[in-house]
KELUMNU-17196 format. One record per atom (N, C-alpha, C): x, y, z. Coordinates in pm, whole numbers, plus 50000, padded with zeros to 5 digits. Last residue first. Layout:
XYZ ...
This chain:
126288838123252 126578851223162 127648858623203 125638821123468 125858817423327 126458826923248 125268831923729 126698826623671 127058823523525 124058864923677 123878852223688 125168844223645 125058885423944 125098881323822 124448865523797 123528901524251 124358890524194 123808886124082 122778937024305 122258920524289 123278910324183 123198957024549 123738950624417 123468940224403 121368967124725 121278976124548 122188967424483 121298951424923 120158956224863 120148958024707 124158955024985 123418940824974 122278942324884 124248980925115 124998977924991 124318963324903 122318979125299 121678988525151 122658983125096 121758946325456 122418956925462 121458965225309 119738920925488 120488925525404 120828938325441 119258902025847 119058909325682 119978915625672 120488891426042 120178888325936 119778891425813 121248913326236 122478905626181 121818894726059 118888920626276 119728934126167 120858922426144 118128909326471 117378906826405 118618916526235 120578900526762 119498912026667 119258908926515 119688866826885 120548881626866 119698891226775 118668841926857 118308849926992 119088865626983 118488837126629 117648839926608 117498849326764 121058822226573 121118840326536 119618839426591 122088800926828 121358803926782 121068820126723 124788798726968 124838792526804 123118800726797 124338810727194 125538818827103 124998807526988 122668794527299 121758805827300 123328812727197 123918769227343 122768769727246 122728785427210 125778783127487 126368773027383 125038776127328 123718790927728 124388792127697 124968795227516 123168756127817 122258766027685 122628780627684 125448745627866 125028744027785 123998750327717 125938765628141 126848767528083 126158755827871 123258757228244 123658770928217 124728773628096 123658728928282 123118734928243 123058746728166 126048727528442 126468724928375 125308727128248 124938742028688 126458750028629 126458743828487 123458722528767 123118735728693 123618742728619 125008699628802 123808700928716 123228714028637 126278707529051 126448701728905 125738707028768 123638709729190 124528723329214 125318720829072 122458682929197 121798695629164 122928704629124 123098652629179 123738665229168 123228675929108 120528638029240 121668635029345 123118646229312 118628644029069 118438654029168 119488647929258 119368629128811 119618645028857 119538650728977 119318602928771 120428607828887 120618619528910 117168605328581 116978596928705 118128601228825 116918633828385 117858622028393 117468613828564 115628655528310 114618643928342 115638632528340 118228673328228 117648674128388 116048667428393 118628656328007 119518657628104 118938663028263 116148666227809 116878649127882 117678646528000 116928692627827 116098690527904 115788675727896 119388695627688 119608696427801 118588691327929 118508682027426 119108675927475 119818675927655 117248703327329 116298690927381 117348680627479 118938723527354 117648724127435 117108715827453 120538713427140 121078713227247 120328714727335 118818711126907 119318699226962 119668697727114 118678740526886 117808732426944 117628719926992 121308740526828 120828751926914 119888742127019 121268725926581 122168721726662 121588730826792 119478745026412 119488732526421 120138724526576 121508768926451 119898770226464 119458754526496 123248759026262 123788762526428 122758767326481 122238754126019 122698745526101 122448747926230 121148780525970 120288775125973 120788761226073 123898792625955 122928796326074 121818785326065 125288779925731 125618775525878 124638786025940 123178790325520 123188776625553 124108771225705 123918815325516 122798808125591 122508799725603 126448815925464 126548819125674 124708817925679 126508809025233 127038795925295 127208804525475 124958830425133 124888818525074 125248808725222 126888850125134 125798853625254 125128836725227 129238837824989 129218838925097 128108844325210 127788841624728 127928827624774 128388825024959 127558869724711 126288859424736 126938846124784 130328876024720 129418882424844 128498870724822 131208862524451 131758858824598 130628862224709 129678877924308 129178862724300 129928857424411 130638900324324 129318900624382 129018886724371 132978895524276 133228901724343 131528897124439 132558895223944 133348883124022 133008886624203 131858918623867 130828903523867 131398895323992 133798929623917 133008933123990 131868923223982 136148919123731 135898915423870 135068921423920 134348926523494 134058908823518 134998906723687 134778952623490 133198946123496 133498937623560 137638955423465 136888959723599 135488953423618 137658944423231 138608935523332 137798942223438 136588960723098 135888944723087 136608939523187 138028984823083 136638984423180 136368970923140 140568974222986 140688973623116 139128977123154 139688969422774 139958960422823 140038965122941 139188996922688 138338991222633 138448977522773 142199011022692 141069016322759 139459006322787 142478996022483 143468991122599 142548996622751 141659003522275 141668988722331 142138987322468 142339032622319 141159028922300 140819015822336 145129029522278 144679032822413 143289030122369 145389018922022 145679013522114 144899014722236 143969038521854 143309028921882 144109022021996 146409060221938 144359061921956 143589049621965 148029051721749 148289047621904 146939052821983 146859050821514 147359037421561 147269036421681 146529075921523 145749065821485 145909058321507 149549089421527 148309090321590 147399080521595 150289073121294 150959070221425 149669078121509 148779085121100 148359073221035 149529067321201 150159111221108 148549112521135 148019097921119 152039110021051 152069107521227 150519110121217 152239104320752 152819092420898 152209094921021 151559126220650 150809116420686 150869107620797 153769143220733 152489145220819 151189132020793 155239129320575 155709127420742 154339130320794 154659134320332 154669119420399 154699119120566 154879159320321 153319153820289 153159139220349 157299164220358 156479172220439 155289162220431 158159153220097 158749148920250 157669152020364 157039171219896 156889157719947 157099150920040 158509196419973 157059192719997 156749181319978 160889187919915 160439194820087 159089190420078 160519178019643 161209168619772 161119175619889 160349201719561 159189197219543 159589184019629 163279216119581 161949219619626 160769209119648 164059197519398 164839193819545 164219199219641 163419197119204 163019188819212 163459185919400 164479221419121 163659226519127 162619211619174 167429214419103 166959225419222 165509221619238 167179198318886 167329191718963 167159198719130 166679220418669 165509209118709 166219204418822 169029234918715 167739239418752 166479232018792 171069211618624 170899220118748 169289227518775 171229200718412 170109197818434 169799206818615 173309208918291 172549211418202 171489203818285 175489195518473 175649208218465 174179216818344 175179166918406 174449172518534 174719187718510 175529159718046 176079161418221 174939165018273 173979147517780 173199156717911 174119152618014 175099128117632 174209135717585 173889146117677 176089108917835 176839110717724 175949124917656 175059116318157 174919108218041 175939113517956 174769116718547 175619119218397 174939109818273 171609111718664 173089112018624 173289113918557 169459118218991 169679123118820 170999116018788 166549109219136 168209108119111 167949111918969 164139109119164 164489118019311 166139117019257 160759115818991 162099114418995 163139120119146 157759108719095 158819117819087 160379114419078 156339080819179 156739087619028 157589099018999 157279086119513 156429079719437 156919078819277 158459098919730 158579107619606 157519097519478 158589085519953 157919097819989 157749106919839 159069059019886 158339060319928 157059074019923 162269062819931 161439063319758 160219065919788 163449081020182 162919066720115 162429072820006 166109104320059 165249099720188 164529086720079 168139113519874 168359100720010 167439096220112 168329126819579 168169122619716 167749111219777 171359126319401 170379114019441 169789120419608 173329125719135 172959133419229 171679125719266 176419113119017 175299108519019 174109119519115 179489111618745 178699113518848 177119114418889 181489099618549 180269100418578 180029104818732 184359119918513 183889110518567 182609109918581 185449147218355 184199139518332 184009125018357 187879148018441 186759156818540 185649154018512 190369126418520 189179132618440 188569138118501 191659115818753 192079129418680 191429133518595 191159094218872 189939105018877 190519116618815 192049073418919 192299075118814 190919085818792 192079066619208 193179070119166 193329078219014 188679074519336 190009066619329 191589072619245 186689091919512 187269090719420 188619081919407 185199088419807 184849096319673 185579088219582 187149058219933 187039070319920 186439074019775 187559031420068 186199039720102 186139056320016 189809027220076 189659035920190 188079040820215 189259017819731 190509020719852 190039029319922 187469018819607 187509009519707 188509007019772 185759046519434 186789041219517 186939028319638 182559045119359 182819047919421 184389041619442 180619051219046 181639038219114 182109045919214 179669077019026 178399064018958 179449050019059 180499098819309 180649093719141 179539081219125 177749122519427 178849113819395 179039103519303 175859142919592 176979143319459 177519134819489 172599139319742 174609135819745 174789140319605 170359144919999 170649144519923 172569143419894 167299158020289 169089150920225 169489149420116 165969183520329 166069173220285 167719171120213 164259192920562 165959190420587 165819179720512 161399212620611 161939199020589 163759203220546 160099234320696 160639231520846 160949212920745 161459249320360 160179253520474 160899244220639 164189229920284 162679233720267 161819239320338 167469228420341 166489227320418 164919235620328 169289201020211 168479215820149 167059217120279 172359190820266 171279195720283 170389207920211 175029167520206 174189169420190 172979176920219 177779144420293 176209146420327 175749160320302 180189145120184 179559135020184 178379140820189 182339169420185 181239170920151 179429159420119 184629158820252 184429159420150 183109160320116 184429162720567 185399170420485 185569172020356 180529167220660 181799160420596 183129166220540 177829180820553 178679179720661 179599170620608 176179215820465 177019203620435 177779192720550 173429231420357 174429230120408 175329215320370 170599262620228 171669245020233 172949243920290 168439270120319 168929268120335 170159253520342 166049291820050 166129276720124 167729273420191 164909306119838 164929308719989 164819297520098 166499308719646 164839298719609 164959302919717 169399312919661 168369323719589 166819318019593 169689285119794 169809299419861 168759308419756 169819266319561 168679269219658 168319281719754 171689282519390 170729281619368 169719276319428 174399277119591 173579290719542 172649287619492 173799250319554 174039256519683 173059269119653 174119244219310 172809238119358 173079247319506 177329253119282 175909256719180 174429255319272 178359231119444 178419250219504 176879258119378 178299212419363 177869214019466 177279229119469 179749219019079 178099212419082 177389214719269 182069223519250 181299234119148 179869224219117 182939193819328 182689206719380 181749219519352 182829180719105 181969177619175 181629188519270 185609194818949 183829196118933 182629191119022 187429187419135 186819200719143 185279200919104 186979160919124 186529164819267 186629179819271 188439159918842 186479154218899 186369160319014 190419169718888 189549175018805 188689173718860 192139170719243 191879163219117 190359173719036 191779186219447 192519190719374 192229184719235 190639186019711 189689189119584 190579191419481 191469173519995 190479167119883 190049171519751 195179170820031 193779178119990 192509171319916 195709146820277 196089153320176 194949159320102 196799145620644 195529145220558 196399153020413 199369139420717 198159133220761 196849132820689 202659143520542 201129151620631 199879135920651 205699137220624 204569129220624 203079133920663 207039160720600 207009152120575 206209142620548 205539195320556 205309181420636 206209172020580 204889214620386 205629213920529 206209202720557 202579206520204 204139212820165 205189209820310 200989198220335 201409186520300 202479192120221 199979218820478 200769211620550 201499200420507 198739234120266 200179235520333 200419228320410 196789218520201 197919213520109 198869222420151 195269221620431 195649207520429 196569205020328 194689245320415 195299245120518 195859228120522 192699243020187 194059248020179 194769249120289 191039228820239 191409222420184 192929227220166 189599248220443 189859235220507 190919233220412 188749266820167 189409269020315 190459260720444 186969250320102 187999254720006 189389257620107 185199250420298 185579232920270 186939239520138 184089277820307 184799267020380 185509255220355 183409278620045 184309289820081 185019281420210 180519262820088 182189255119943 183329262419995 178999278520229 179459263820264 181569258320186 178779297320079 179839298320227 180709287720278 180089296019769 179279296419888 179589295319986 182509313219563 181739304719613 180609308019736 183239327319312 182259335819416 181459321819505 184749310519183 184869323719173 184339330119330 184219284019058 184179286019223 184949298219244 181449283918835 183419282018875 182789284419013 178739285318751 180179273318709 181769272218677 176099294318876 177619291118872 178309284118819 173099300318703 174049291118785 175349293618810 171009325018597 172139317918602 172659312918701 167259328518737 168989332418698 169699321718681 164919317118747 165849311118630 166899322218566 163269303519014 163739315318918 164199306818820 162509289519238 163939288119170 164629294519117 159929294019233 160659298119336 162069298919342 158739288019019 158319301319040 159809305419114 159339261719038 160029266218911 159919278018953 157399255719278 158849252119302 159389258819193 155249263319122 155469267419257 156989268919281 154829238618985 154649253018934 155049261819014 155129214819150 155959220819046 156069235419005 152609219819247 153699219619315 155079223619266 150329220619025 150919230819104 152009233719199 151189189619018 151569198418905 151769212718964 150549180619223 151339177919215 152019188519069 147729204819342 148029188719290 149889189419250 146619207019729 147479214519548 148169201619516 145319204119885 144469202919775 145219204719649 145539174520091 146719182420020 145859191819899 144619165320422 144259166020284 144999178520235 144839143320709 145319158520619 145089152120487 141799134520863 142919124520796 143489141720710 140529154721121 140219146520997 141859142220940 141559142421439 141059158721337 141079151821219 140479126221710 141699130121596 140909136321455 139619137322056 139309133721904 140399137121788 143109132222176 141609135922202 140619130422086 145249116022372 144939120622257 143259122522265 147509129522632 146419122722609 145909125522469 151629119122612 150389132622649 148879127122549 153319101722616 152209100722700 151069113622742 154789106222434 154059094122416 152649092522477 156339128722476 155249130922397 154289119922391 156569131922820 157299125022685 155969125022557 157009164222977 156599154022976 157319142922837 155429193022810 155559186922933 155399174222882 156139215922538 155969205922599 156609200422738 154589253622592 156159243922601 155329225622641 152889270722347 153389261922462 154359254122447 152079255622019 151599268222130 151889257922270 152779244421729 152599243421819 152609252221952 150769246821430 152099254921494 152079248321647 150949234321082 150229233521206 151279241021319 152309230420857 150959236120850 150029240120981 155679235120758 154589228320834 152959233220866 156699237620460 156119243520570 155249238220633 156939226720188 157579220820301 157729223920434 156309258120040 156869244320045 157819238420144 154479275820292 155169275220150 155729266720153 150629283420305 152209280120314 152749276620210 150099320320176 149899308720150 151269297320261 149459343620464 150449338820352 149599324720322 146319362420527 147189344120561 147899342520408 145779395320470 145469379120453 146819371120517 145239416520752 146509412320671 146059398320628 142079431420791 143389418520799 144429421020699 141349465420885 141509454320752 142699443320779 138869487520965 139839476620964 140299468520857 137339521321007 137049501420943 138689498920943 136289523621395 136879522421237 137139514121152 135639515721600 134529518921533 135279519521409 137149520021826 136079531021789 135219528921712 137859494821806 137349498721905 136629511621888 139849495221609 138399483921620 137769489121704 141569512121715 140949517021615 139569502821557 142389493321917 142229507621896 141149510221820 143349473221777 142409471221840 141889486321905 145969487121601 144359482221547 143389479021635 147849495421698 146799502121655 145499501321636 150219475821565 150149486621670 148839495321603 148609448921330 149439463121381 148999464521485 147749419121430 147029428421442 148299438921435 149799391821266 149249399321379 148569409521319 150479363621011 150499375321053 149779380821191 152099335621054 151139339821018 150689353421081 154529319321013 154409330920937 152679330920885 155609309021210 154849300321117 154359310721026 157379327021352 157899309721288 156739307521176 154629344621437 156109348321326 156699335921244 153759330721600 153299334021489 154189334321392 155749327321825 155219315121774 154849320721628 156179351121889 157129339921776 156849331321714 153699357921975 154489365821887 155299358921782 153729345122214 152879344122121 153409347921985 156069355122315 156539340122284 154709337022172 154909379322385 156069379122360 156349366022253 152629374122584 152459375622407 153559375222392 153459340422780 153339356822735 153299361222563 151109317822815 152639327722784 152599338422787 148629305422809 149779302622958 150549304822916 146609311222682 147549299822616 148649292622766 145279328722787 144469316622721 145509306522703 147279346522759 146939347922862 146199330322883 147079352722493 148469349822528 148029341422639 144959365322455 145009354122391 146309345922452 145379392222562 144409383122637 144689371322625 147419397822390 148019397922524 146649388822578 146689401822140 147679391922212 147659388922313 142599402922127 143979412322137 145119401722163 141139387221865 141279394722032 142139402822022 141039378521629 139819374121682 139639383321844 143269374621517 142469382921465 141529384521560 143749351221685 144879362521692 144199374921613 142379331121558 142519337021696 143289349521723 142859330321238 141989337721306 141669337321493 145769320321276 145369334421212 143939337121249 145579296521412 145799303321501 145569318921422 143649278121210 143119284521330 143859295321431 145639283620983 144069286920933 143739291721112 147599268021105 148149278821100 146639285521069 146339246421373 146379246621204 146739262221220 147939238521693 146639243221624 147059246021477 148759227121978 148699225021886 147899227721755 150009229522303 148409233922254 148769231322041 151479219922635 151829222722461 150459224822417 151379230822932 151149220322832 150969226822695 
């Protein structure tokens, strides 16, 4: 079972022993301890050190990296079992609190951006663009070859070079920020900057979109200064007052706002990051109280049939003393009634009768009467004893 802990708590466990014990605590091997750390980049003990703790020598931690934007804060230890829905929630850990303000975020993100130069040719493209350049030229030989090619190149027109080169700019320039970006689509539709453990989305594309075919660009895209628009794509929600779209103007292309717009694409990991971990800390909660109600109802459903349960038992020791008391009644009826029968005037003309028929009536009396059986079939048992019936009112 999975184990879940703040990068703060697993750096000092791991300070705190050796791996291999700690490993041991967890149900892995240090090996996979190891990674775990590593992923979350929180440092180990050198080769050596418990050694040298051990004699007696002085020591020294490696401090706890800060995290870094859009880094998840918490690591998970162990393999999950099971559907996450249904693994048990315990006490929930205080509501996450962010202490770096939105300005230091910035400050952070500009640190991380730098402020080398941008690209603005496709000289030395990116791997990503080197591909999709790649693709593009295997699609305008075929449309030399071909009669009728199938696909015709996407990047030839002006605008869809420049849109290109704006791509490939923000490419390289998240790469140098130490962030991985990618792309999917033949024309580059979608979009990625991966942040710390966030994959944030984002587009290049024109202000009007083509309404033939759905496509980027229409017919009269031979300008290269078609407006264009850069926009990330996750909800508004998660960026609040932060700007998340930029566009062309008459005064300021997008090629003069590249850095801010890198440096906004950072601070969108860490915003993203800040929403999601809220979310599931505000989905935790939710589904805590569920089971809590739900936990809640079902002991009121067990109370009220165990009420229910003991108001049956009473009503039923209830109604076998009112038929004993009867069949006690009737018992004796039957004794008076047998001894009418043998002061009957024609008794002594059938004795032998008489008796059989005697016998066989008290008898009858002596099974209806509890009082001639053991005394234990009337009282209360210990279960009887210790549970005493509710009052009906309540």
């Amino acid at each position: 079972m999975s184990q879940t802990l703040t990068r703060e708590d697993l750096y000092e466990l791991v300070w705190s022993k050796p791996k291999t014990a700690l490993a041991k605590e967890f149900g892995l091997s240090d090996v996979a301890l190891g990674k775990a750390c590593a992923a979350a980049r929180v440092p180990v003990p050198p080769r050596g050190y418990w050694a040298a703790h051990a004699a007696g020598k002085t020591v020294r931690r490696i401090p706890l990296p800060r995290r870094g934007l859009g880094e998840s804060g918490s690591v998970e230890i162990g393999r999950r079992t099971g559907w996450y829905h249904d693994e048990p929630i315990g006490e929930l850990p205080p509501r996450p609190e962010f202490a770096e303000t939105l300005d230091v975020v910035f400050e952070r993100a500009r640190k991380q951006a730098g402020k080398a130069a941008l690209p603005r040719s496709l000289a030395n493209p990116h791997a990503h663009i080197a591909r999709l350049l790649a693709e593009d030229e295997e699609r305008r030989k075929q449309a030399e070859t071909q009669r009728y090619p199938i696909h015709s190149p996407k990047f030839d027109t002006p605008a869809a070079k420049r849109r290109l080169r704006l791509i490939n700019a923000i490419f390289v320039g998240l790469s140098r920020a130490s962030c991985r970006p990618s792309c999917r689509g033949d024309e580059a539709e979608e979009l990625f900057a991966v942040v710390g453990d966030q994959a944030v989305a984002f587009s290049v594309m024109p202000l009007k979109r083509s309404r033939r075919n759905d496509r980027i660009f229409g017919p009269d895209d031979t300008k290269a200064r078609l407006p264009l628009r850069i926009a990330v794509t996750a909800p508004q929600e998660y960026f609040g007052s932060v700007p998340s779209e930029w566009k062309d103007s008459e005064t300021e292309p997008l090629e003069d706002r590249l850095h801010e717009i890198i440096v906004h694409l950072l601070v969108s990991g860490e915003l993203q990051y800040r929403a999601g971990t809220l979310r599931h800390y505000e989905w935790l909660a939710e589904r805590k109280r569920s089971r809590d109600e739900a936990a809640r109802a079902a002991r009121e459903r067990a109370e009220q049939e165990r009420r229910e349960a003991l108001l049956r038992k009473e009503a039923e020791r209830r109604d076998r003393l009112i038929s004993d008391a009867q069949n006690w009644r009737r018992a004796a009826d039957i004794r008076a009634f047998v001894l009418a029968i043998r002061n009957h005037p024609e008794a002594a003309h059938h004795p032998e009768e008489l008796e059989r028929w005697v016998a066989w009536a008290l008898s009858q009396a002596d099974a209806m009467d509890v009082t001639r059986g053991p005394l234990s079939r009337l009282l209360p048992g210990q279960d009887e004893l210790n549970s005493k019936a509710p009052d009906p009112a309540t």
